[in-house]
C-alpha positions, -999 to +999 in steps of 0.1 A: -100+073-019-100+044+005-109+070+031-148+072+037-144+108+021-168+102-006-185+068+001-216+073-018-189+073-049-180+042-071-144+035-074-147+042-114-112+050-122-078+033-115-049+061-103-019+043-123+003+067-100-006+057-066-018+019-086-055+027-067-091+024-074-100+062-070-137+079-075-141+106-097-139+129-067-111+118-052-094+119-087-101+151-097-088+166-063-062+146-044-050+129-078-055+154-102-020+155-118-018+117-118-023+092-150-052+071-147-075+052-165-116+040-165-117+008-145-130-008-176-099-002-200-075-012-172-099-047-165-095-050-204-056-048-207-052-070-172-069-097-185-050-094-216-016-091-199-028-122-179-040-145-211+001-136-225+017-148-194-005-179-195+006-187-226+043-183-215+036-203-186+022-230-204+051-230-233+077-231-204+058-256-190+062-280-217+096-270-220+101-279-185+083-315-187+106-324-215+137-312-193+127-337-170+118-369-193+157-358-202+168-359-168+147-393-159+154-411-193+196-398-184+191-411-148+180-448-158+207-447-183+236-440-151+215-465-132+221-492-162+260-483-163+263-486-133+247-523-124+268-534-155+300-518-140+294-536-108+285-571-127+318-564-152+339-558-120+325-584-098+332-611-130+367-599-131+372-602-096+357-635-095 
């Protein structure tokens, strides 16, 4: 339906086969055994699908900030061996 075939035609439906904005023209002839659905209900269930992987963004998100006050606290705690290795070493030396 991309093709000027019918321009005076909204794109009112969604062809889930060919995943296209189709008219009602275009569907009913060159699409006519395909699934599809009224631009509306597929805007609907988008925006839902979007608003759950938001969510599971967000809780991996927080998930992912804690990973790395784990990493950062576990990093200044190697960093504090370490300088009292080198003091403990450098006393026995001395």
């Amino acid at each position: 339906c991309l093709l000027p075939n019918h321009f005076q035609e909204s794109l009112s439906l969604f062809c889930e086969t060919c995943d296209q904005l189709t008219c009602r023209d275009c569907q009913l002839s060159d699409h006519r055994e395909h699934k599809y659905k009224f631009i509306h209900e597929i805007a609907s269930e988008t925006k839902g699908m979007i608003g759950g992987l938001l969510q599971e963004v967000s809780y991996k998100r927080v998930l992912l900030t804690s990973a790395m006050k784990v990493i950062d606290d576990r990093q200044n705690m190697i960093l504090d061996k370490k300088k009292s290795l080198v003091k403990e070493i450098t006393q026995v030396v001395v």
